[in-house]
C-alpha positions in Angstrom: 97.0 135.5 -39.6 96.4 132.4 -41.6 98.5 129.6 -40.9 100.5 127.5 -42.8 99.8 124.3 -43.2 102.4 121.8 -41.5 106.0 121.5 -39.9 109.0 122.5 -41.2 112.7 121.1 -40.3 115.5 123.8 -40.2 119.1 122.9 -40.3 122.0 125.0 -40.5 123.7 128.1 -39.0 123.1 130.2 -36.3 125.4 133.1 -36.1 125.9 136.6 -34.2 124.8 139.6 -36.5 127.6 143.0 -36.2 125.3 145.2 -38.3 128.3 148.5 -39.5 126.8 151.1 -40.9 128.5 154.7 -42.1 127.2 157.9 -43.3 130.3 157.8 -46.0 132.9 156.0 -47.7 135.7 154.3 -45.5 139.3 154.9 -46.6 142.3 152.8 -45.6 143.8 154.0 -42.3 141.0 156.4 -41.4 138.4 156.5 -39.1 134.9 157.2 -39.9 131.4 157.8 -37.8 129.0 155.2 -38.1 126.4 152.6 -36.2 127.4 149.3 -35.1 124.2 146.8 -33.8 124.2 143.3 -33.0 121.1 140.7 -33.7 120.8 137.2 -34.6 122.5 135.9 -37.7 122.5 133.0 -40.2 120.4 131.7 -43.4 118.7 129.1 -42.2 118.1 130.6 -38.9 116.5 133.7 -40.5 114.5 131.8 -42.7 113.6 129.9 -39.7 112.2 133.3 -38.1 110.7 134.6 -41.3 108.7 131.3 -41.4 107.3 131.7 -38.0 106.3 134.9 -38.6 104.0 133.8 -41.2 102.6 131.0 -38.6 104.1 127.8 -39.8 105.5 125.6 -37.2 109.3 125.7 -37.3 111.5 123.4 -35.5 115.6 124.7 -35.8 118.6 122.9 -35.2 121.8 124.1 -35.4 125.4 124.5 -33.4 126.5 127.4 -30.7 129.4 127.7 -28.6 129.1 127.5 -24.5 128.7 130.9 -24.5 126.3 134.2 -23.7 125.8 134.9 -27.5 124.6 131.6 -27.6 122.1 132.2 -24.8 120.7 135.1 -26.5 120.6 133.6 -30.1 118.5 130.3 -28.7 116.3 132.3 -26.3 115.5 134.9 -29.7 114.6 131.9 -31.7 112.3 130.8 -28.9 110.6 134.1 -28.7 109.8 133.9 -32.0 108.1 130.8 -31.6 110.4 128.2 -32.9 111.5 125.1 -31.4 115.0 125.0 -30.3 117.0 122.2 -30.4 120.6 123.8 -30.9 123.9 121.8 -30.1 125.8 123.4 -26.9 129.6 123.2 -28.8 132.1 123.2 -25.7 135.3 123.7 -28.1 133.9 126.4 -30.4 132.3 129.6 -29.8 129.6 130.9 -31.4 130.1 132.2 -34.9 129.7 135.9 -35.6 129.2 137.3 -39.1 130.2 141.3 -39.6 127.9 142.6 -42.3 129.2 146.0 -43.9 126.1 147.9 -44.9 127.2 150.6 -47.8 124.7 153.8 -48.0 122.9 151.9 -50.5 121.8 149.3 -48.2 124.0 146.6 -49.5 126.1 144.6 -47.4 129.2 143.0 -47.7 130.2 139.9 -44.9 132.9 138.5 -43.2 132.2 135.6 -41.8 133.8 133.9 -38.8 131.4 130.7 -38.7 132.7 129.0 -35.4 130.7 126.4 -33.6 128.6 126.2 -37.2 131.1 124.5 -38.9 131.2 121.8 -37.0 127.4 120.7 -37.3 127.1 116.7 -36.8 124.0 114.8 -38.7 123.6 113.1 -34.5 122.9 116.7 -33.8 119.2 116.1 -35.5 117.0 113.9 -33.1 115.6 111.0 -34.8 112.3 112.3 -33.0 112.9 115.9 -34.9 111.9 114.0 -38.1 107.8 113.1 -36.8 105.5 115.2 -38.7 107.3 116.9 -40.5 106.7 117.7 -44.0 109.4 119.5 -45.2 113.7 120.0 -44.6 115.1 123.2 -45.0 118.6 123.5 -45.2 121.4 126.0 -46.6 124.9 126.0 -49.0 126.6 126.4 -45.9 126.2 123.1 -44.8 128.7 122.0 -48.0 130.8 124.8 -48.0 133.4 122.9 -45.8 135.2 119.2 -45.3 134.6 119.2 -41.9 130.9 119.1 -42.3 130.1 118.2 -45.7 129.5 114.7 -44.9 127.1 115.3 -42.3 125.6 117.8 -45.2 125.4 115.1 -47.1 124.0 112.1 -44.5 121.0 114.6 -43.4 120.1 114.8 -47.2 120.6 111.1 -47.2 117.9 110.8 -44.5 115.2 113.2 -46.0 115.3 111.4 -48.7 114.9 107.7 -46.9 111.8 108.9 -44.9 110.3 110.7 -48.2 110.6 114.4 -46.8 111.1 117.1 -49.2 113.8 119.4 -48.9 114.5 123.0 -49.7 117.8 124.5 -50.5 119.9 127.8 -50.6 122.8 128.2 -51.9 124.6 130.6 -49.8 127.8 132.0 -51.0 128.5 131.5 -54.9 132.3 132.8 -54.1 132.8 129.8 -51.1 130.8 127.5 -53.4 134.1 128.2 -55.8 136.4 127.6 -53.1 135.2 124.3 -51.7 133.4 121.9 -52.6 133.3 123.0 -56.2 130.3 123.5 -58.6 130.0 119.9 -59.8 130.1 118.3 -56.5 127.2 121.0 -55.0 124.9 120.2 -57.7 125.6 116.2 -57.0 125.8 116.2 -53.4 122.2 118.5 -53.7 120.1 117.1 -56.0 116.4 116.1 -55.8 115.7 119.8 -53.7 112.0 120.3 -54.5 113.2 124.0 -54.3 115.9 125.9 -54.9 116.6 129.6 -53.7 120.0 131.0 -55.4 119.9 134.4 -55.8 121.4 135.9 -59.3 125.5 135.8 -58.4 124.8 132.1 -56.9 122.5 130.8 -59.9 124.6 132.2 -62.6 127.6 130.6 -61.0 125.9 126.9 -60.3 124.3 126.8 -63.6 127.5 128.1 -65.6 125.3 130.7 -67.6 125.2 134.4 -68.4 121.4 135.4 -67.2 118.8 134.1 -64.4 116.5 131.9 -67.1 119.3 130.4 -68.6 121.0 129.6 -64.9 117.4 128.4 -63.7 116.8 126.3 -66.8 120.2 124.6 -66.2 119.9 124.7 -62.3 116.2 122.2 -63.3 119.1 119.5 -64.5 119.5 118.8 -60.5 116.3 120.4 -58.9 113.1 120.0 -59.0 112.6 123.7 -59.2 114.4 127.0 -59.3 113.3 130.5 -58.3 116.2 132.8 -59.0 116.0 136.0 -56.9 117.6 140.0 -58.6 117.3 143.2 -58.0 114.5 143.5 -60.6 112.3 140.8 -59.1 112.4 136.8 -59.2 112.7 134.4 -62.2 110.8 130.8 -61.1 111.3 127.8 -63.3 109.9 124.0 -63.4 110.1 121.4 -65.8 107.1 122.5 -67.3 107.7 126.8 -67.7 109.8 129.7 -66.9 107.6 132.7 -64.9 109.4 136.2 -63.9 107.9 138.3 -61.5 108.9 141.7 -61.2 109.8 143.3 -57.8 107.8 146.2 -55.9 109.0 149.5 -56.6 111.1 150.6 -53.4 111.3 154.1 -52.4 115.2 153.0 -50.6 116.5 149.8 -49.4 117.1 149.9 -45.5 118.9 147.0 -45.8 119.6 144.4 -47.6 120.6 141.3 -44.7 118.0 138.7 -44.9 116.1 139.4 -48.0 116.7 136.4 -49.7 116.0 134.6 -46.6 113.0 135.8 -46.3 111.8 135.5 -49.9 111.9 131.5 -49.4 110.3 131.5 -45.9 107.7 133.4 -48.1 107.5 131.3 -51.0 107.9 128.2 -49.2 105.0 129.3 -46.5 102.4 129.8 -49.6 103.5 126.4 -51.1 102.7 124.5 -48.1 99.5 126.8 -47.3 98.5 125.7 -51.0 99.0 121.5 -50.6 99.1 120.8 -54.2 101.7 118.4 -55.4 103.1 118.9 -58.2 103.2 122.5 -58.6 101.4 123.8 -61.4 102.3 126.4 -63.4 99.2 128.5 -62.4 100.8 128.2 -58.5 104.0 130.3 -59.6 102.7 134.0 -60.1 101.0 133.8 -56.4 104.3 131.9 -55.1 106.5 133.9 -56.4 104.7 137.2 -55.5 104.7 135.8 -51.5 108.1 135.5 -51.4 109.1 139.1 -53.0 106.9 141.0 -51.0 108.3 138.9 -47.8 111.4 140.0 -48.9 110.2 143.7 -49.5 109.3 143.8 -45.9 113.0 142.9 -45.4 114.4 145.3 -47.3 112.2 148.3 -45.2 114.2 146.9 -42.0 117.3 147.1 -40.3 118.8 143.9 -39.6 117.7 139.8 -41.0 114.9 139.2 -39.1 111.5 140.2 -38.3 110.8 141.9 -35.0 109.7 139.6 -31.9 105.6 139.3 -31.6 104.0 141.5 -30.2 103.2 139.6 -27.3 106.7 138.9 -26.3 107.9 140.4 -23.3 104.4 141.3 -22.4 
């Protein structure tokens, strides 16, 4: 495997995966057959596992409760290779996420988000920030007053040391709901890269396709790859590339794949170096991420399986 070159700085949530899965269509008051699986949750956290797969050093922070799913969530991260520095939350448990897989692999979440939405910008040690060349951070971060400022203040101090950050979106529909589509875009600006997928950029960028949304989206960031079902739209100040998906045979599911299409994309950027972009860097970018996230989609669950070696 080739490595990617430097460290990256994860922030955000780490959750509990319920994975439901039927055979057919629920009805009110009824009771179907089905699988139910649990796994390790959350945006940034699966990007964060994504990116280690693909051998770029990862450090993750994020918040837990006191609690046995928070055991397992930070020893999972570890055997992936990451370093852990998660906050032990004494008066919240850990947050679980129920993810409603339909027979199309499509999910549908309910979110109870716990100890995550209570992340503190002290939870990031000052000695987290040496060497590293790039913050990665989600929507989630915003999506509520009790940690929006701290959202805000870790943005603050990416941009006082001079690191680049990356940013997704998260949930267009709690976007809406708080803080708003104008104050996002403000409190964000200056990402070097942003991950919406189509829902999410349509919403932000107040337009009615992914190259219009991306175009507008380029008003606040630096650049904008827009992930469909038909493949990925990526836009800079200088051009507007779409790169069409893989053909798929059936989507296993769906959990993670946007998360993995920026720990793909971002891996190849930083394996590449060049600063700025060029336009001749999108094609190869943009192909990384989809076929990351095609290797999602073939998989039950968010993440990528454990190494080989672990366990051994």
């Amino acid at each position: 495997m080739t490595s990617a070159e430097g460290s990256v700085l994860v922030v955000g949530d780490l959750i509990v995966d319920v994975r439901i899965e039927t055979d057919e269509a629920t009805a009110r008051g009824e009771e179907v057959e089905g699988r139910i699986t649990f796994g390790g949750g959350g945006s940034a956290a699966n990007q964060a596992t994504w990116l280690a797969s693909l051998g770029v050093d990862v450090r993750f922070v994020g918040r837990v409760g006191c609690d046995s799913s928070g055991d397992a969530l930070c020893d999972e991260l570890e055997a992936h290779g990451i370093g852990v520095h998660v906050k032990r939350d004494s008066e919240h448990p850990t947050g679980t996420v129920a993810a409603l897989i339909d027979q199309d692999g499509e999910r549908s979440l309910i979110t109870s988000r716990g100890a995550n939405a209570h992340f503190q910008v002290s939870d990031v040690p000052h000695e987290l920030w040496d060497g590293v060349d790039l913050l990665v951070v989600t929507g989630y971060l915003f999506t509520r007053s009790s940690i929006c400022s701290a959202g805000r203040s870790l943005l603050a101090e990416a941009n006082r040391r001079g690191v680049p950050f990356a940013l997704d979106p998260a949930s267009a529909r709690l976007l809406a709901s708080f803080p708003g589509q104008r104050d996002f875009l403000e409190w964000t600006q200056g990402a070097e890269w942003c991950f919406p997928n189509s829902s999410e950029a349509r919403a932000l960028g107040r337009a009615p396709d992914d190259e219009s949304a991306a175009r507008s989206l380029l008003r606040s960031y630096k650049g904008v790859a827009v992930t469909g079902r038909n493949g990925c739209t990526v836009a800079t100040s200088s051009t507007v590339h779409f790169e069409p998906a893989a053909t798929r045979a059936r989507v296993v599911d769906a959990t993670g794949a946007g998360d993995a299409f920026a720990a793909g994309f971002l891996a190849a950027r930083l394996r590449s170096g060049s600063l700025p972009v060029s336009v001749s860097d999108l094609p190869a970018l943009a192909r990384a991420g989809l076929d990351l996230a095609d290797r999602a989609l073939s998989i039950p669950g968010a993440r990528p399986p454990l190494p080989r070696h672990h366990g051994d």
